[in-house]
LUMBADREN-603697 format. One record per residue: x, y, z of N, C-alpha, C, O in turn. Coordinates in Angstrom, 3 decimals. Example, Ala and Ser with C-alpha at 12.3 -4.5 7.8 and 13.67 -1.06 7.14 Angstrom:
BEGIN
      n.x      n.y      n.z     ca.x     ca.y     ca.z      c.x      c.y      c.z      o.x      o.y      o.z
   13.190   -5.690    7.800   12.300   -4.500    7.800   13.200   -3.300    7.800   14.236   -3.319    8.465
   12.850   -2.250    7.080   13.670   -1.060    7.140   12.900    0.030    7.870   13.409    1.138    8.039
END
This chain:
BEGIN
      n.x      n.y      n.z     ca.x     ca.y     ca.z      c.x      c.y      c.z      o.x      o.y      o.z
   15.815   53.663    8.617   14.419   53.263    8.349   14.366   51.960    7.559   13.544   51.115    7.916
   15.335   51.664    6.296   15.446   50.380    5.676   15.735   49.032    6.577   15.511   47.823    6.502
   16.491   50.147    7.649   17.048   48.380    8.498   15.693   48.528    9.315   15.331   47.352    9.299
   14.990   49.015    9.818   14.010   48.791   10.882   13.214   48.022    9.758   12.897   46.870   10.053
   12.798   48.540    8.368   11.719   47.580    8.006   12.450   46.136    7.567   12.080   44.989    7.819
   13.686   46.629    6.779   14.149   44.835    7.208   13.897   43.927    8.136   13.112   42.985    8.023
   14.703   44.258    9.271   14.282   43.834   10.783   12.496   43.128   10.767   11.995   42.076   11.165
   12.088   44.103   10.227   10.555   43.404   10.520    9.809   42.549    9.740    8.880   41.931   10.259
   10.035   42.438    8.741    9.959   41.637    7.382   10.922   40.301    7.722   10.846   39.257    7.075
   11.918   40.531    8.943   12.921   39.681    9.332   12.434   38.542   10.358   12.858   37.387   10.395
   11.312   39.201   11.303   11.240   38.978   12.411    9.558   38.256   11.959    9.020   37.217   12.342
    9.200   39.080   11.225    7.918   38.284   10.138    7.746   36.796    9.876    6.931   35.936   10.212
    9.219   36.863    8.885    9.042   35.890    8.393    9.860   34.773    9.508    9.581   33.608    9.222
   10.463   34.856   10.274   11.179   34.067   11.503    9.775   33.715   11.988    9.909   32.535   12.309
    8.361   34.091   12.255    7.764   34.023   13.007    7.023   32.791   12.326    6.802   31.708   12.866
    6.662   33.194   10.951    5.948   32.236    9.931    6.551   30.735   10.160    5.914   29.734   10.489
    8.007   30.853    9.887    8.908   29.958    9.735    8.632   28.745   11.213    8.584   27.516   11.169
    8.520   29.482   12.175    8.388   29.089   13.628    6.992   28.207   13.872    6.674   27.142   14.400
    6.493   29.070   13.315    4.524   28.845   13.163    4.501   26.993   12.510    3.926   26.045   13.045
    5.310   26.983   11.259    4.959   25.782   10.543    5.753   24.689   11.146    5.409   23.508   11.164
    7.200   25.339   11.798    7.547   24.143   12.109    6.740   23.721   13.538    6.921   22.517   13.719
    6.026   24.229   14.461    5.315   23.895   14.908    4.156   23.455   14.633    3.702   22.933   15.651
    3.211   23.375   13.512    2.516   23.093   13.147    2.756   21.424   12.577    1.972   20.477   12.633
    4.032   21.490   12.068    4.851   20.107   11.715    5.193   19.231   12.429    5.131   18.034   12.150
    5.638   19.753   13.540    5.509   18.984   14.757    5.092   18.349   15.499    5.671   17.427   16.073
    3.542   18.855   15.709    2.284   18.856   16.009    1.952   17.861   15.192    2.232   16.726   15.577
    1.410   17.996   14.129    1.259   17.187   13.054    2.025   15.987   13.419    1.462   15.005   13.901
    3.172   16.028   13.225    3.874   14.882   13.600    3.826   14.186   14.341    3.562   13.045   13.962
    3.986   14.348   15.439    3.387   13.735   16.738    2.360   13.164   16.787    2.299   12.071   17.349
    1.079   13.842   16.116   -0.162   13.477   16.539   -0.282   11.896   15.783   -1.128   11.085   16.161
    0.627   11.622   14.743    0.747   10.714   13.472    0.462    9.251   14.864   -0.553    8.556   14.801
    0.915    9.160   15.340    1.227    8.107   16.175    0.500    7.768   17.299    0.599    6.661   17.829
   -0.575    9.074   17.889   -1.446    9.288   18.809   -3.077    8.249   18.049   -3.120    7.432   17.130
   -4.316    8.863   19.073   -5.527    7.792   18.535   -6.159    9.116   18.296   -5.903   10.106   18.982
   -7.100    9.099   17.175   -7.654    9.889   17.516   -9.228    9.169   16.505   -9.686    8.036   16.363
   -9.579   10.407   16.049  -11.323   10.244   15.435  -11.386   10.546   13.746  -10.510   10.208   12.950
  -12.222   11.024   13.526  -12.261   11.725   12.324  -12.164   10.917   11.058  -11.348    9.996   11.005
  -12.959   11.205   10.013  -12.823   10.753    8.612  -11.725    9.634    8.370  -10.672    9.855    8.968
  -11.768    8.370    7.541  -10.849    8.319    7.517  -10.883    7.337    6.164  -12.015    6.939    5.892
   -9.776    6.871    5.244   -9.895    6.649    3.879   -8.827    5.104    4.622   -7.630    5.058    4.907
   -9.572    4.375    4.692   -9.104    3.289    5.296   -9.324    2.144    4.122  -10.521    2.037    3.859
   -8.354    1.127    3.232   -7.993    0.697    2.521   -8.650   -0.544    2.961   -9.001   -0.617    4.138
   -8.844   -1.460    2.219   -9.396   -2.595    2.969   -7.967   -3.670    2.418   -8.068   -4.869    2.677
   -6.649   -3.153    1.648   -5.371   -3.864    1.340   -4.630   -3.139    2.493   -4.979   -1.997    2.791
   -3.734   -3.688    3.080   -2.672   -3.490    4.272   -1.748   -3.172    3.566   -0.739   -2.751    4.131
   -1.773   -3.265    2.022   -0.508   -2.991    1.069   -0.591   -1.083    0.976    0.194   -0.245    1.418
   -1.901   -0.925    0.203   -1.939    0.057    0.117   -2.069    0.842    1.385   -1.522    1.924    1.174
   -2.545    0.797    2.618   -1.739    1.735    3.559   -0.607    1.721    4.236   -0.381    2.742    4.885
    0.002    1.060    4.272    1.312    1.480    3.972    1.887    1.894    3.295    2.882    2.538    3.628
    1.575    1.740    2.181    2.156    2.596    1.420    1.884    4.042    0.879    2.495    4.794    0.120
    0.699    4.120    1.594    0.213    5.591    1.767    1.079    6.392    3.078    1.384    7.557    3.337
    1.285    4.950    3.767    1.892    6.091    5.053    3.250    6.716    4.771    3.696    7.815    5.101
    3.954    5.408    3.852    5.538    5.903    3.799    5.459    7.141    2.697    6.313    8.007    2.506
    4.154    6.968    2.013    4.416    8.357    0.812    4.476    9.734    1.778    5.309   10.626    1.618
    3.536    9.731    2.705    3.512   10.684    3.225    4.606   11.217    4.550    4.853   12.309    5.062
    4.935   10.235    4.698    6.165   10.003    5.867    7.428   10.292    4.714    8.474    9.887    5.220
    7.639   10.776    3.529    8.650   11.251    2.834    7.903   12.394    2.600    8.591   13.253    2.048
    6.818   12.720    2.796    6.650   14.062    2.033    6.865   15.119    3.728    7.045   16.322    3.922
    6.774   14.332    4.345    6.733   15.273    6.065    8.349   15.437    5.725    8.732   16.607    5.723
    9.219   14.558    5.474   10.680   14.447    5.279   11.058   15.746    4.962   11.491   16.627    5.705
   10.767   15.760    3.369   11.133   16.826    2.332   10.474   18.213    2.973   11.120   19.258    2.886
    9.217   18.197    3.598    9.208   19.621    4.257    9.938   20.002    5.342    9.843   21.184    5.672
   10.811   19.113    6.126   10.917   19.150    7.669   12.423   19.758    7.027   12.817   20.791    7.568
   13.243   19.219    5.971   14.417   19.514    5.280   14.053   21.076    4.534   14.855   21.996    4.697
   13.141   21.229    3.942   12.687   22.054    3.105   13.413   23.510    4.412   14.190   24.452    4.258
   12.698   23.019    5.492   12.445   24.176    6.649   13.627   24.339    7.058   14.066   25.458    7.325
   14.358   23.186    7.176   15.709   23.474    8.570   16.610   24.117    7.586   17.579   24.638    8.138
   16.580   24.276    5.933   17.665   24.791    5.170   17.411   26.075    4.649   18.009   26.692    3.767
   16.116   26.480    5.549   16.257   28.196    5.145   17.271   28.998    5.749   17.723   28.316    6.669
   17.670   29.744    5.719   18.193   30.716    6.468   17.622   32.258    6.326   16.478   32.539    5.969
   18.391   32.957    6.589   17.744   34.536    7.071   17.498   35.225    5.709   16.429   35.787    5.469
   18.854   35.149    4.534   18.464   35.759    3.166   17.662   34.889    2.550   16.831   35.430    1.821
   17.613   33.174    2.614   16.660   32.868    1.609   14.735   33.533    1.713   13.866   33.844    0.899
   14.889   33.460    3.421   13.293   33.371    4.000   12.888   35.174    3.349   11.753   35.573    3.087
   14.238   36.018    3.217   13.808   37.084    2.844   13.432   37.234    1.305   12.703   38.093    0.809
   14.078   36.234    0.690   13.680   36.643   -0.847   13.230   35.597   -1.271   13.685   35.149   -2.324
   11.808   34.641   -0.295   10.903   34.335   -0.702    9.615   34.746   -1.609    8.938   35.618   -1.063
    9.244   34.416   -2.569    8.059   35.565   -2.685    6.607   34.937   -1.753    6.438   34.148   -0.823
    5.839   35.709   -2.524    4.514   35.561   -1.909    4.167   33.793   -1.736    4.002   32.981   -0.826
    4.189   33.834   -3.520    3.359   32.708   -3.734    4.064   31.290   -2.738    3.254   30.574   -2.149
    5.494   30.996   -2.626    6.298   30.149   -1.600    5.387   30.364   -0.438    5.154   29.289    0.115
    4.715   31.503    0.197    4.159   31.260    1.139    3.100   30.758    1.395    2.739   30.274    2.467
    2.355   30.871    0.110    0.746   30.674    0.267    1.049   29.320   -0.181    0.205   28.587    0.335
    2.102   28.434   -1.118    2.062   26.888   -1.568    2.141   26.680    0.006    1.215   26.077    0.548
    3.202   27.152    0.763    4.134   26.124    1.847    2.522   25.912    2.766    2.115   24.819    3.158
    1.739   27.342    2.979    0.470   27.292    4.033   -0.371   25.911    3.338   -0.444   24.900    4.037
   -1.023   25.904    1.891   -1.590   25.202    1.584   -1.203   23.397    2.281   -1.808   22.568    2.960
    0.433   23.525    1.469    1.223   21.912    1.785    1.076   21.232    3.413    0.901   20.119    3.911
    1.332   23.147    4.036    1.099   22.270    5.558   -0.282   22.242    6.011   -0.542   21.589    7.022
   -1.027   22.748    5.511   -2.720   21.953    5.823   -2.746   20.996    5.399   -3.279   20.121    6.082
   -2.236   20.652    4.150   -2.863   19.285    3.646   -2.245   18.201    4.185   -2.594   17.051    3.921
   -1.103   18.555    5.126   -0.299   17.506    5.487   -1.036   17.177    6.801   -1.391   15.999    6.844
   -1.435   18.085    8.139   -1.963   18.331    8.842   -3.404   17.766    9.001   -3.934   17.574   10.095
   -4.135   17.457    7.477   -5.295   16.666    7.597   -5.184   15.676    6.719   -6.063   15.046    6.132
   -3.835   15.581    6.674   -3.322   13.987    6.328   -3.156   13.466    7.133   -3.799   12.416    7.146
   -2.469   13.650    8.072   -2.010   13.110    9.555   -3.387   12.999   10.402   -3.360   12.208   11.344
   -4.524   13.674   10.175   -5.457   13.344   10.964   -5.834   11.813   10.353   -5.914   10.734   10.940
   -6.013   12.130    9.070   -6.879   10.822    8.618   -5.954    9.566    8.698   -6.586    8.510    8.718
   -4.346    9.427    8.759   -3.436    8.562    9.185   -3.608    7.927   10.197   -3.569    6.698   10.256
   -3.910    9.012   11.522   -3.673    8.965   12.870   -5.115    7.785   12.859   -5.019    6.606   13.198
   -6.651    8.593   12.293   -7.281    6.728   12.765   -7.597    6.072   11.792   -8.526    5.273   11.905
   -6.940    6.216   10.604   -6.251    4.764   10.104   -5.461    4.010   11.076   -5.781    2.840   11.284
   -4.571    4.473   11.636   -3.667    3.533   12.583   -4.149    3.179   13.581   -3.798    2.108   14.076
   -5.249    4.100   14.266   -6.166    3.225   15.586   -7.263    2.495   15.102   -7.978    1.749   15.771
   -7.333    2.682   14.212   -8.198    1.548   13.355   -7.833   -0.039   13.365   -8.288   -1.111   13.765
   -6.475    0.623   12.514   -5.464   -0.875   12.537   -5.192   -1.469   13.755   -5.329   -2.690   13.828
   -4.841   -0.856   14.707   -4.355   -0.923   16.061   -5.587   -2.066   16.545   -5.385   -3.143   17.107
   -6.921   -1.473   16.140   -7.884   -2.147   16.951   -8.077   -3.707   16.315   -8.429   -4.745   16.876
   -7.706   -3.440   14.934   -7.860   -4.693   13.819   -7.207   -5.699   14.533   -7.505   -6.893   14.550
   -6.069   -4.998   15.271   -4.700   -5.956   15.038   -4.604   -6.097   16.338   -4.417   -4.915   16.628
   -4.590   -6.769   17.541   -4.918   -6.752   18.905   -4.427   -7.864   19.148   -4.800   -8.081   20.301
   -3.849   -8.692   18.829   -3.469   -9.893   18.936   -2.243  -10.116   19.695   -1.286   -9.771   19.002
   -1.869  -10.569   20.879   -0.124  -10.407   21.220    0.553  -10.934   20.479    0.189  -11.503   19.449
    1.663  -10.823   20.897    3.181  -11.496   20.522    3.003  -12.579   19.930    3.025  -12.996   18.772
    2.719  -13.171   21.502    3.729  -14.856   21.490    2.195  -15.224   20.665    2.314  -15.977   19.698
    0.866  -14.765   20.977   -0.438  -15.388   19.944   -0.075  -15.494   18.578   -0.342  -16.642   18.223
    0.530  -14.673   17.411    0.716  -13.821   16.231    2.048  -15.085   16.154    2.114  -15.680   15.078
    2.941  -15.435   17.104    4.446  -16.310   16.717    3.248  -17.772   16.785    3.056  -18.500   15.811
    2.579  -17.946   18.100    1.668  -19.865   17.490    1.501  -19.519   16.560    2.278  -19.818   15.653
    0.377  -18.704   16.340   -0.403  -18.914   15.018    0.404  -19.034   13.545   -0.197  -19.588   12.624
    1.850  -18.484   13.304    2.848  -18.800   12.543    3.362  -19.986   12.906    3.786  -20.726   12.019
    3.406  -20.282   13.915    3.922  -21.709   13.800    2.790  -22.321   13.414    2.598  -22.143   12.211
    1.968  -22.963   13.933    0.558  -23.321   13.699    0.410  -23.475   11.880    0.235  -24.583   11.373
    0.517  -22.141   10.999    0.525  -22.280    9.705    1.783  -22.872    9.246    1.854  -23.604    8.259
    2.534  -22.620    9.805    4.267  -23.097    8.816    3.859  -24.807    9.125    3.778  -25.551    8.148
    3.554  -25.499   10.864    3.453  -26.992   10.585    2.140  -27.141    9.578    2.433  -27.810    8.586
    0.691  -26.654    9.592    0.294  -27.123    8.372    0.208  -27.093    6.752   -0.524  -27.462    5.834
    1.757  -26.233    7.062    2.073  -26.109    5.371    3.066  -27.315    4.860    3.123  -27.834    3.744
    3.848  -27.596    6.073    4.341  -28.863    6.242    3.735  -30.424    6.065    4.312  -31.421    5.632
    2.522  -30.287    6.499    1.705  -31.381    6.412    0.625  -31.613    5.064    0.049  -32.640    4.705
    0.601  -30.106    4.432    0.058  -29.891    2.799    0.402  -30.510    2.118   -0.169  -31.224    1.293
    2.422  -30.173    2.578    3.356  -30.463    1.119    3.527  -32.017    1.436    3.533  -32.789    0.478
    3.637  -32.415    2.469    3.808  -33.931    2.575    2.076  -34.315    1.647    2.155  -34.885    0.559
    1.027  -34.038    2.064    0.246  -34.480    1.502   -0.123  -34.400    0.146   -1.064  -35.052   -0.307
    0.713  -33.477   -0.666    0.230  -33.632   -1.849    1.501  -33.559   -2.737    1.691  -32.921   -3.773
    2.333  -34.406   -2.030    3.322  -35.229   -2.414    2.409  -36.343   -2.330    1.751  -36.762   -3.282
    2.392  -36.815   -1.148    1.437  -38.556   -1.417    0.597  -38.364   -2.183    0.546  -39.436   -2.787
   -0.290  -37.584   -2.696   -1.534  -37.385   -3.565   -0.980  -37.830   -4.890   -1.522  -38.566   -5.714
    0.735  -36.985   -4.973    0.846  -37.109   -6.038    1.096  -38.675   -6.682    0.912  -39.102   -7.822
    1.486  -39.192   -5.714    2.565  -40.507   -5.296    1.309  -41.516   -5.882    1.490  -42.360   -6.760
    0.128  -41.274   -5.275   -1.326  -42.263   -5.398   -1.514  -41.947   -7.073   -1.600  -42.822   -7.936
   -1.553  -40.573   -7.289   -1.943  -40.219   -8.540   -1.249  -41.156   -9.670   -1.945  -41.808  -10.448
   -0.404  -41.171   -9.693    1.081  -41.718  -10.395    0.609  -43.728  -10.535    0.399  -44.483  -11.484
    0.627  -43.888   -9.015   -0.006  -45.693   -8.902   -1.599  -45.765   -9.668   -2.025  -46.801  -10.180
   -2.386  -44.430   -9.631   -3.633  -44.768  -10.376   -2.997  -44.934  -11.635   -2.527  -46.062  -11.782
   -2.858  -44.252  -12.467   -2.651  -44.159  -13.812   -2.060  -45.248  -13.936   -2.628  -46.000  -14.728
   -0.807  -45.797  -13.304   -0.147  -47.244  -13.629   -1.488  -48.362  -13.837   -1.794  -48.992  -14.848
   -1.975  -48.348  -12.834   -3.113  -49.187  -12.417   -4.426  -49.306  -13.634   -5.206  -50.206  -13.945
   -4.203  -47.946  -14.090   -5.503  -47.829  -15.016   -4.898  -48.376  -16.079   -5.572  -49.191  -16.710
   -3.547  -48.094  -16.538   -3.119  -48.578  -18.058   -3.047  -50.031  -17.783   -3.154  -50.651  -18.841
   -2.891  -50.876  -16.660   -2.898  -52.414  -16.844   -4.477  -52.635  -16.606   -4.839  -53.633  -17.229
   -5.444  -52.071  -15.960   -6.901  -52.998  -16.421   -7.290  -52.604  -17.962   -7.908  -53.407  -18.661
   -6.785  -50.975  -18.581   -6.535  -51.415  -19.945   -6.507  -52.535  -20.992   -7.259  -52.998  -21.849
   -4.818  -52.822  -20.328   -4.248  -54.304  -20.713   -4.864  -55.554  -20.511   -4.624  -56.567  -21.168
   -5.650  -55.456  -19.600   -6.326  -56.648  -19.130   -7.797  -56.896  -19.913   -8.428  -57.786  -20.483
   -7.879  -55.719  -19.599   -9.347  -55.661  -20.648   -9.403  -55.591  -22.346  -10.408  -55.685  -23.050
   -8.196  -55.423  -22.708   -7.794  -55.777  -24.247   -7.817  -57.359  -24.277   -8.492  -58.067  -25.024
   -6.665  -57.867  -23.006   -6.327  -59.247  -23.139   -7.939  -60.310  -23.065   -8.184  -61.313  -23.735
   -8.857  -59.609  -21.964  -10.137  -60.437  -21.717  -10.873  -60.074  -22.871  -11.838  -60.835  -22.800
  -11.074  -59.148  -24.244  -11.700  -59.225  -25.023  -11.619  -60.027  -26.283  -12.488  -60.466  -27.036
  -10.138  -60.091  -26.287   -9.058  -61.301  -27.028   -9.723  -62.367  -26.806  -10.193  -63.025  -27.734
   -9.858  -62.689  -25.580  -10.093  -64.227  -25.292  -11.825  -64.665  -25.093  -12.058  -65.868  -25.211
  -12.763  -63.941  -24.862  -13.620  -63.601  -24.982  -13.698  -64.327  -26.608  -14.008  -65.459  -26.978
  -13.267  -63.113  -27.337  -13.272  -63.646  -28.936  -12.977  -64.878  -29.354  -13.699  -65.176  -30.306
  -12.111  -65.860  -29.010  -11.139  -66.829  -29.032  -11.938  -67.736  -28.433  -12.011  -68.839  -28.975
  -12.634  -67.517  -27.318  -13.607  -68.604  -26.967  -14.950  -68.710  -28.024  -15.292  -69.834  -28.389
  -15.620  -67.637  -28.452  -17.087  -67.508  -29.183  -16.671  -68.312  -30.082  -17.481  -69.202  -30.337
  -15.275  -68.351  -30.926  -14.704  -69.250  -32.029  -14.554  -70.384  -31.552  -15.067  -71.301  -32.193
  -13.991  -70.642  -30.589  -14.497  -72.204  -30.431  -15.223  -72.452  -29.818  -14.858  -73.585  -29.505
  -16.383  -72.230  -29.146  -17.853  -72.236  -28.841  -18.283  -72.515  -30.343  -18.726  -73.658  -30.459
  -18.277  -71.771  -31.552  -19.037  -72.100  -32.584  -18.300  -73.100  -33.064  -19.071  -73.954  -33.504
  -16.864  -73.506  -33.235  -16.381  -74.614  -33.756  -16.729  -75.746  -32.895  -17.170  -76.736  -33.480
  -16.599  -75.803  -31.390  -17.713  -76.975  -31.018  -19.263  -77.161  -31.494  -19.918  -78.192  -31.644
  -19.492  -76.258  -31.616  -21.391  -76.547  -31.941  -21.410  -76.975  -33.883  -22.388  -77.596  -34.300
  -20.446  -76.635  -34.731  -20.234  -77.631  -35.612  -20.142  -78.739  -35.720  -20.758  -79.348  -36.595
  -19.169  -79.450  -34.669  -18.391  -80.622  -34.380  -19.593  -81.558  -33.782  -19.862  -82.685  -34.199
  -20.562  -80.556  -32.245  -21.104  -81.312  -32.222  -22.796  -81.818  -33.094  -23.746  -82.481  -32.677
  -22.611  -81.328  -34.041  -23.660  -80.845  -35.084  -23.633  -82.463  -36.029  -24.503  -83.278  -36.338
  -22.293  -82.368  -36.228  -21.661  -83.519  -37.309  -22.060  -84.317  -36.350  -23.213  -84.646  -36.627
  -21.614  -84.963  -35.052  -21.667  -85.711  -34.528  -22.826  -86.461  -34.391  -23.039  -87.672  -34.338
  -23.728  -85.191  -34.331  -25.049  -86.026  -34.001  -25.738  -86.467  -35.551  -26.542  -87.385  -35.715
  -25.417  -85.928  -36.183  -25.528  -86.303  -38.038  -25.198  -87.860  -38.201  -25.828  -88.779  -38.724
  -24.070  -87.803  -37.604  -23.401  -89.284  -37.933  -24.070  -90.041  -37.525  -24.438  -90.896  -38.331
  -24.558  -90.140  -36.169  -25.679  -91.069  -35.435  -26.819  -91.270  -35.509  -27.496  -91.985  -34.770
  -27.157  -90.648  -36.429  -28.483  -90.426  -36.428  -28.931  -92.360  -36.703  -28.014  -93.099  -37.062
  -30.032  -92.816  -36.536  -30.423  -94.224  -36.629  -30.769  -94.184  -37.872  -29.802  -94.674  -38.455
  -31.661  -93.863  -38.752  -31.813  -93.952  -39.809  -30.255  -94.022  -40.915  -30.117  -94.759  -41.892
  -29.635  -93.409  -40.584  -28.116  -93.937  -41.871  -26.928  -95.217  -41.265  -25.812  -95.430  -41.741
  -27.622  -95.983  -40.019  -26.822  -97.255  -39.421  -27.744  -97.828  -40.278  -27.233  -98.264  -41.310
  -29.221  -97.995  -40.155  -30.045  -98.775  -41.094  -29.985  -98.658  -42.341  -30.350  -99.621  -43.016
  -29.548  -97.551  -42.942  -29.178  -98.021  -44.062  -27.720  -98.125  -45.064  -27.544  -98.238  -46.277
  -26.925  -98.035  -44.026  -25.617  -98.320  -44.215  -25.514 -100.213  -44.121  -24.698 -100.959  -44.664
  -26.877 -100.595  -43.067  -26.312 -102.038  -43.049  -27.401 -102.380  -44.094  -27.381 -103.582  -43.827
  -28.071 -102.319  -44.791  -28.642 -102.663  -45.508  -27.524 -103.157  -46.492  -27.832 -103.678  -47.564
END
């Protein structure tokens, strides 16, 4: 009577065991298919991916979890191992839904061929080429301004110099010719010859 209910408690839990990895499977598969439904779609390409690989290790660790039972462990499971593992594989199961159109989502985002996706990289790599040349010359001009600015500087120190240098003798002529006309005046010939 012990081995018959063994046996069935045996054949039980073989069945459970059978159930999820089909359910995992399923699941699995569908990861890659199109489908509908809800979906928590990232508007960073960083973060889903990296949602996918979290979950693409957690399918891992159950798919391992499963293939390393054998006949005494599955028997001296308790309860609660069963009701986590049911919970883990639903949640994985409507993880994979909401994956599946995330990825036909992306799929639709991303529609672009091959050889379109390789121009358009070329396309950016020559005008990154033509950036760096250009702001190299930018820099090149930048470099001749500043030279350029520190000599009208210089120039404009030197023209205020001389500027100055002339007003001084501008006023030392208008002395000179001040005297000059002093000297001539007619009234001191008349009375110099007196």
């Amino acid at each position: 009577l012990m081995d018959e209910e063994d046996d069935d408690v045996h054949d039980t839990c073989r069945s459970k065991i059978s159930r999820f990895r089909k359910k995992f499977r399923s699941a699995h598969d569908q990861s890659f298919g199109t489908g509908g439904g809800d979906t928590f779609i990232s508007s960073d390409d960083v973060v889903n991916t990296r949602r996918l690989h979290s979950r693409w290790h957690e399918h891992d660790d159950l798919e391992l979890a499963l293939r390393q039972l054998d006949d005494n462990k599955i028997q001296a499971m308790p309860l609660k191992f069963w009701k986590d593992m049911v919970i883990r594989v639903q949640y994985l199961i409507d993880t994979n839904r909401l994956l599946r159109a995330d990825v036909a989502h992306l799929r639709s985002q991303h529609h672009c061929p091959l050889h379109t996706c390789k121009f358009s990289s070329m396309s950016i790599g020559q005008r990154q080429v033509t950036l760096q040349r250009d702001l190299m010359n930018s820099c090149q001009l930048e470099a001749e301004n500043a030279m350029q600015r520190r000599l009208l500087s210089k120039l404009s120190s030197e023209r205020d110099a001389l500027v100055s240098v002339l007003k001084d003798q501008d006023i030392g002529y208008a002395h000179l010719l001040q005297s000059i006309r002093q000297t001539n005046r007619p009234g001191i010939h008349t009375t110099q010859a007196r």
